[in-house]
N, C-alpha and C positions, 0 to 999 in steps of 0.2 A: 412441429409438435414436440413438446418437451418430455422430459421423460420422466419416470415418478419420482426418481432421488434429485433431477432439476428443480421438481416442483417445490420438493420440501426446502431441498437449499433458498429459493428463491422465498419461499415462507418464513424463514430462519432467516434470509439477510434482511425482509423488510419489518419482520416483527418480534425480533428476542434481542432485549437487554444483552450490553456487552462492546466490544470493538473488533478492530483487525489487526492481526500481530503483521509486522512489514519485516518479512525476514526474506528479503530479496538485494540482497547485497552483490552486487556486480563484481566482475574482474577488477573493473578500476577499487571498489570499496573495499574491497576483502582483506586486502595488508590492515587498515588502518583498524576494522573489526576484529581482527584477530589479534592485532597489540592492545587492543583494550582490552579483549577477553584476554587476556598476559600469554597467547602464543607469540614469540618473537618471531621476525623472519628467518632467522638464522636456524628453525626448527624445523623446515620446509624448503624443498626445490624445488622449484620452478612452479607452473598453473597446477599440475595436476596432481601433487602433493597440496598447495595450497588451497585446491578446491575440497580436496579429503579433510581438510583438518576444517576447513567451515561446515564441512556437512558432517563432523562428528561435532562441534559445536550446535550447529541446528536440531539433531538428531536428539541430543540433550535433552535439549529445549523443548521440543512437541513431545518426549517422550517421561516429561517431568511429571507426575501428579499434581504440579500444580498447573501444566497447563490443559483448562479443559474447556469443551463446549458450552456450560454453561457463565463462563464469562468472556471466550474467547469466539467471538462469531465468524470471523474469517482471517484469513494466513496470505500473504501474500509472497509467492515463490520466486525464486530465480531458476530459470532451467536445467542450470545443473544439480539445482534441485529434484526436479521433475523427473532428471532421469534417473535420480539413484532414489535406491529403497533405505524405509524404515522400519525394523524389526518385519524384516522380510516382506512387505508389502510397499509397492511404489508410495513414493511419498503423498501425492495427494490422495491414494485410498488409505492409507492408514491415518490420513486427518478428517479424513471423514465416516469411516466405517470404527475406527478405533476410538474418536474425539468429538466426535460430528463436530465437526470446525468444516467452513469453506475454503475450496481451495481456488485461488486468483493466481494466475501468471504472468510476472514482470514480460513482457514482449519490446520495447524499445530500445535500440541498439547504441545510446548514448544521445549524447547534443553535439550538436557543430558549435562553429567561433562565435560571441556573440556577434550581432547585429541588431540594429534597433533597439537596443535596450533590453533585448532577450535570446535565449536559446532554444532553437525548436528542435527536434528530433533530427536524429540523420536516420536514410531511409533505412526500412526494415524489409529489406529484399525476400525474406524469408516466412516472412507475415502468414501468409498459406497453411502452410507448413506446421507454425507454431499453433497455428488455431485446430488443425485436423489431431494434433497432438493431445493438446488439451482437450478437447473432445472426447477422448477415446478414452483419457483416464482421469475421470471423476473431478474435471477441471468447473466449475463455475464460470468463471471471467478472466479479464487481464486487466494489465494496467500498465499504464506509459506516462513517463513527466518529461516536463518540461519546464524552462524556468523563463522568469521574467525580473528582471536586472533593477528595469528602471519602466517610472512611470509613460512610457511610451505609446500612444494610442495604435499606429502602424503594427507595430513591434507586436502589442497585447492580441490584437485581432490577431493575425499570421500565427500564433500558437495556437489561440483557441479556432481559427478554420480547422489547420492541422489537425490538433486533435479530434475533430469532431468527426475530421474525413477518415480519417482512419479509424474511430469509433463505428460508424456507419456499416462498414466493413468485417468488421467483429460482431456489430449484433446480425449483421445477415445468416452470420456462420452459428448463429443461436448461444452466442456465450454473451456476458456483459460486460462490460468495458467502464471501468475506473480509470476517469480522464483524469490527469493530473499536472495541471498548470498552475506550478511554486510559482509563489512570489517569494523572494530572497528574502528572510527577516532581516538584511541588511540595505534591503532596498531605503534609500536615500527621500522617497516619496512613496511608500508606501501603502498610505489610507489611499492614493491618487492611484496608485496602481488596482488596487482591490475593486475603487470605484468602476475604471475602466473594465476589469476582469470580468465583474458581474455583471455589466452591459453586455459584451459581447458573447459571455456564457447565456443569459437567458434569451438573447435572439436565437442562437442555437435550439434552444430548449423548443422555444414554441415549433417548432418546421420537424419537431418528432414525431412519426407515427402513433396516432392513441398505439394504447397495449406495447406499446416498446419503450424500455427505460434504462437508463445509465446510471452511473455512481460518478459522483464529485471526489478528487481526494485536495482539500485545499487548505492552504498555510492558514495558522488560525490569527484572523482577522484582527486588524488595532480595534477596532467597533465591536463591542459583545451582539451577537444576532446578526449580525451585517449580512452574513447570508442565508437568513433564516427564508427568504423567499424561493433561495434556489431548492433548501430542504422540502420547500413544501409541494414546490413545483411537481405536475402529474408525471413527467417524464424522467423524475428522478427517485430513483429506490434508496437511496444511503446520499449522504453527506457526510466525510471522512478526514479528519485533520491531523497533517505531519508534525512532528514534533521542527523540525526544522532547525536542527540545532541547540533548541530552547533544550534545558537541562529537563529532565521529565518532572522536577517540581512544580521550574518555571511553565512548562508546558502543560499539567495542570493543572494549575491556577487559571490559565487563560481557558484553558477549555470549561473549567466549570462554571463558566459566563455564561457558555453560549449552549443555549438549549438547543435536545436535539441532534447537537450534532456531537458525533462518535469519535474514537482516537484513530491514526491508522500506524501508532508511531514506531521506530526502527530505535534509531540509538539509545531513545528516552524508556523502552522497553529492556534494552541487556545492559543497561547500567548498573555496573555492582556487582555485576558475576563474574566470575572468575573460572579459569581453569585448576587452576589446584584447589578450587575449595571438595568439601567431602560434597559428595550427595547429598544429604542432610543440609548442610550452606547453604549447598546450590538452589534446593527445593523453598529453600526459608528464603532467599534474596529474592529468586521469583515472584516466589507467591505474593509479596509484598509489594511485586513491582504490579504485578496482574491486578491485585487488589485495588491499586492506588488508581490506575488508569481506570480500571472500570470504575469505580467510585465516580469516576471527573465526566466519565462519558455518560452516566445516566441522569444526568440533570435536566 
């Protein structure tokens, strides 16, 4: 049984204009995130300075005027996000009690070496754990990726089992789960990947529970629409697309091809800000970045 502020989230993610800000940047991400916001390494010791100086960058950011509910539909965290507060309130309640933004939980512990043409998850021993977590504090869902290299039909499946088994497992625990099986924008065969992808996503699809639903987060397609079937499909609430590198121009232009479907993007989002700029800067780079994505997402 869900609970009333579930419900409404659950109304907001499948019916209000807007996208998902992906500010879940890992240990491995964080150095290269914070040179491009212009902290250098040399400003910072070790993890736990350098987790401080991403969560006063983060903290910025959700606590901008420009970032708000009405364009901003969901936030997706890293946990050392989750444990630390924003202007006195844990971080996912003050994105949704101060922003109503939804809060999602990165949960996946990285990738192993490839094989088959792709990288699946290394296990997340802690999986329990992270969901009783999110539960308790104003968590929506999670989200885990994955990538895929090359157009490899073995390879393709073996992600998407993965993540759907551990999908399964999340929605038991009553949160929702943003699957997220990248295909590299560098992948070498590409359309041939995607093709595969969305074979083995919507066998998936059909063997769901009526009344239970998941979120797509997928690299946006060489084909405008290509996966308009999985957006429309009953078992799926959102359909979510990474910037993947693409420069957030380049990135939407592709997305305002394809109807429907929503931004969830990371890099193509804090492009342009900076640490030394004033408040004032910082508010005006944003709001131009929020602007420009939501603009692409509501097509």
């Amino acid at each position: 049984m869900k609970s009333e502020a579930q419900l409404k989230m659950l109304d907001k993610m499948r019916n209000e204009k807007g996208f998902i800000a992906a500010l879940d940047q890992s240990g491995g991400s964080t150095p290269k995130a914070l040179k491009l916001y212009g902290v250098e390494e040399s400003e910072y010791n070790g993890d736990d300075e350098m987790f401080a100086k991403i969560h006063e960058m983060r903290t910025r950011i959700v606590t901008s005027k420009a970032f708000r509910g009405d364009r901003i539909i969901g936030a997706i965290l890293f946990e050392n996000t989750l444990d630390r507060d924003v202007a006195g309130k844990n971080s996912a309640a003050y994105l949704w009690q101060e922003k109503n933004i939804v809060s999602f939980l990165k949960v996946d512990k990285g990738l192993v070496d490839e094989t088959e043409g792709v990288q699946v998850m290394k296990p997340i021993p802690n999986l329990d754990e992270l969901l009783d977590k999110s539960t308790e504090r104003d968590v929506f869902g999670t989200k885990m990726r994955s990538v895929i290299k090359r157009a490899n039909s073995e390879g393709i499946k073996s992600i998407v089992d993965q993540q759907f088994e551990i999908g399964k497992q999340i929605l038991a625990r009553g949160l929702v789960p943003i699957l997220e099986p990248e295909v590299d924008i560098h992948c070498p065969d590409k359309a041939e990947a995607e093709k595969i992808l969305k074979e083995n996503t919507l066998a998936h699809l059909n063997n769901i529970p009526d009344g239970e639903v998941v979120m797509l987060k997928l690299t946006l397609p060489d084909e405008p629409n290509f996966y308009m079937d999985l957006i429309e499909h009953k078992a799926v609430l959102r359909v979510v697309a990474l910037s993947g590198g693409y420069t957030r121009e380049e990135a939407n232009q592709k997305l305002e091809k394809n109807n429907k479907l929503i931004a969830s993007f990371s890099r193509a989002l804090l492009e342009g800000l900076g640490a030394k700029q004033t408040q004032d800067e910082f508010d005006s780079v944003l709001d131009s970045s929020i602007q420009s994505i939501y603009d692409a997402s509501i097509t």
